[in-house]
N, C-alpha and C positions, 0 to 999 in steps of 0.2 A: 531551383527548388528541389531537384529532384534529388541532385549532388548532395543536398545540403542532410536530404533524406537519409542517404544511403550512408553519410557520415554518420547520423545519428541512431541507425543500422549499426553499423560496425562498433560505434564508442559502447553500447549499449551489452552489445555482444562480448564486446570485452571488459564490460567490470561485471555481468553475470560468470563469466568464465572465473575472473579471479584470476586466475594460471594467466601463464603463459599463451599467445592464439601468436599461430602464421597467418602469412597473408592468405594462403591456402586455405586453413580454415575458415578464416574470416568471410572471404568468397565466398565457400560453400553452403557455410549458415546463412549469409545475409542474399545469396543469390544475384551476388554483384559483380561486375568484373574482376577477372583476378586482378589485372593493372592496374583498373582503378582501386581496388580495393585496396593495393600496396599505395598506389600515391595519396589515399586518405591516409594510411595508419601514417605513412611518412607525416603528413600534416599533422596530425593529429599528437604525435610526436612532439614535432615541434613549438607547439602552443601548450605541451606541458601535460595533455592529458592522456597521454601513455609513455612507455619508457621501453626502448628496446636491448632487451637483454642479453641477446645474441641472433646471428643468421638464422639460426640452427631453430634458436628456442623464441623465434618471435617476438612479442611485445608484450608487457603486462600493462595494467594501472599504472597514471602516473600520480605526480603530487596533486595537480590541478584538480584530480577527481575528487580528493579529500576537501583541500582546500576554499573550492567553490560553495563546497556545503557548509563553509563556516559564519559567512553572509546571511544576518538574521531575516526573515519574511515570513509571512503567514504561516504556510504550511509548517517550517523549523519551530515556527511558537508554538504548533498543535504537537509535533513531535518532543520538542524537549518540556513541556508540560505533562504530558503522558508518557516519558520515560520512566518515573521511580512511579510512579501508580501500576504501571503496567507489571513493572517489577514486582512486584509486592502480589501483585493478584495474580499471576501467574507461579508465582513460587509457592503460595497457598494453597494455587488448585492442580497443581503438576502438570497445566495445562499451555500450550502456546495462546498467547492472545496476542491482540493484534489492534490497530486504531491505522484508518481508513477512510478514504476523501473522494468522488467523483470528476472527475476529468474529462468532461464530456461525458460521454456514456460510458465509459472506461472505469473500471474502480483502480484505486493506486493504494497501497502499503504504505504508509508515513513511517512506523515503526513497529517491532514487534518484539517481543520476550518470550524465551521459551525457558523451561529449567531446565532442557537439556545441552549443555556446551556443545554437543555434537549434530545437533539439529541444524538438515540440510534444508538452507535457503530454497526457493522456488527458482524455476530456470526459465521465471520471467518478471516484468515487471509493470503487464497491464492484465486485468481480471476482469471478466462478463459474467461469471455467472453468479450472477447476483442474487437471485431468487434460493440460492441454496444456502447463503450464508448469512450470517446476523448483518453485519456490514453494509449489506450490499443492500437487504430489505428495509433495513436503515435508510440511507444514503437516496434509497430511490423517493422514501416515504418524504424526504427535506424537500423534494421540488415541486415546483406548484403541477398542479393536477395535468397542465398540456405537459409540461415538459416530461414528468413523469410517465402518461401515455407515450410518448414518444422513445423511450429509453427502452420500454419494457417491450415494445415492438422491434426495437430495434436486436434487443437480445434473446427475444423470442418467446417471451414473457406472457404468454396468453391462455385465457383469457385474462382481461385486464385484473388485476385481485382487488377491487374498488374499497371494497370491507375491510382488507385486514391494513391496507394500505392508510384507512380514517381510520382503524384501531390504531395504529404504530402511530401517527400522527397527533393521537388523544394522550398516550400513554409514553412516547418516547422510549420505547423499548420493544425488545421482542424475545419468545420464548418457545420456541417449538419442537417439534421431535423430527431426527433423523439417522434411522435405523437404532445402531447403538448409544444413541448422545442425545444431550438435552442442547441444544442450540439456542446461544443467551447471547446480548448487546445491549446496550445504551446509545443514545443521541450523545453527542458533545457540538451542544449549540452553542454560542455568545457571540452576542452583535459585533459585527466588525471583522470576522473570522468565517470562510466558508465553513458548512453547514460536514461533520465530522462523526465518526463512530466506533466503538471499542464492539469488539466480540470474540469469540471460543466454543467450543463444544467441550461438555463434561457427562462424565457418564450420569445416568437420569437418579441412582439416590443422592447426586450431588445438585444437583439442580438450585433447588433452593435456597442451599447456601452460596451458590454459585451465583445466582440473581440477585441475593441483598448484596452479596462485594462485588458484582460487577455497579450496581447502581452507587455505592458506595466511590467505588474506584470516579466513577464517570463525573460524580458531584466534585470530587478532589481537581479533580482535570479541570474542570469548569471554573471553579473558585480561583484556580492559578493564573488562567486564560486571564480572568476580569482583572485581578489585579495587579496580572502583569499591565493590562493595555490600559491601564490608571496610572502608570508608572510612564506611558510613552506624551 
């Protein structure tokens, strides 16, 4: 298990990098043995999901990392359903947006649009802090009331926000101020489908246009969801 860890350490560390990584680096970020750490990437090589480019220049992504993602399942049908909505609401508001899932207490990225082509990805791909962003208030508000206490402990979420938690839960949205930004999201529920949500920050005289196309955006997503999973 531990192996199987620190593999998932390393592959992880290398499609954030993009580039190039040595086994040197690779070590150093995941805190792994250098040896072991080359006889993963070697494996890891070999099963297709890296590619070594040279001594010098280490390993990058290989095919496999593309390819595995082509395999449709839950999550892919929330991401490729809020691809052109996300588009569309993001090119509107000149804002990144983003749609977002729970993993345990963990929040995950499914997908996101930015309008800008040079917008630098994050240099991870697990998120806690939940409480500060639409997604996350979201996300927490989908679980029944223990598990929810339980997340919010866990990420240090206190006191419990019991109110705004049966607000978001009544209303399937959320709207609040943080510093310069109006902080906006929608639920993306449908049965059969873990429990899902879109959010952004816009500056606050955008706000409210910002709220009817995100709810706008989130009914499109939803409507797709159902009658894709009519179609399976």
């Amino acid at each position: 298990m531990k192996t199987l860890r620190k593999a998932l350490d390393i592959l992880e560390y290398a499609v954030l990098r993009g580039g190039s990584v040595t086994p040197g680096e690779a070590a150093e970020a995941t805190g792994v043995n250098p040896a072991t750490a080359t006889r993963i990437l070697r494996a890891l090589t070999e099963r297709g999901y890296l590619v070594q480019v040279s001594r010098k220049r280490g390993y990058v992504p290989g095919p496999m990392v593309t390819s595995i993602g082509t395999r449709r399942n839950q999550f892919s049908s929330l991401a490729e359903a809020s691809e052109a909505p996300l588009k569309e609401l993001s090119a509107r508001l000149g804002r990144q947006v983003n749609i977002s899932v729970l993993d345990g207490s963990r929040r995950v990225m499914l997908r996101f649009s930015a309008p800008d082509p040079g917008f630098v990805c994050w240099d991870h791909f697990f998120f806690s802090d939940h409480w500060s962003t639409a997604t996350g208030r979201l996300l927490i508000a989908a679980l029944d009331d223990p598990e929810a206490r339980n997340v919010c402990a866990e990420c240090g979420i206190r006191p419990y926000p019991a109110k705004e938690i049966a607000r978001i839960r009544k209303d399937g949205s959320v709207r609040f101020t943080q510093e310069d930004l109006t902080v906006i999201g929608h639920w993306i529920r449908v049965p059969g489908l873990p429990a899902a949500a879109i959010g952004f920050g816009v500056p606050h005289k955008r706000a409210d246009e910002a709220f009817r196309l995100s709810g706008s955006a989130a009914g499109t997503i939803c409507r797709t969801l159902q009658r894709n999973m009519k179609s399976f």
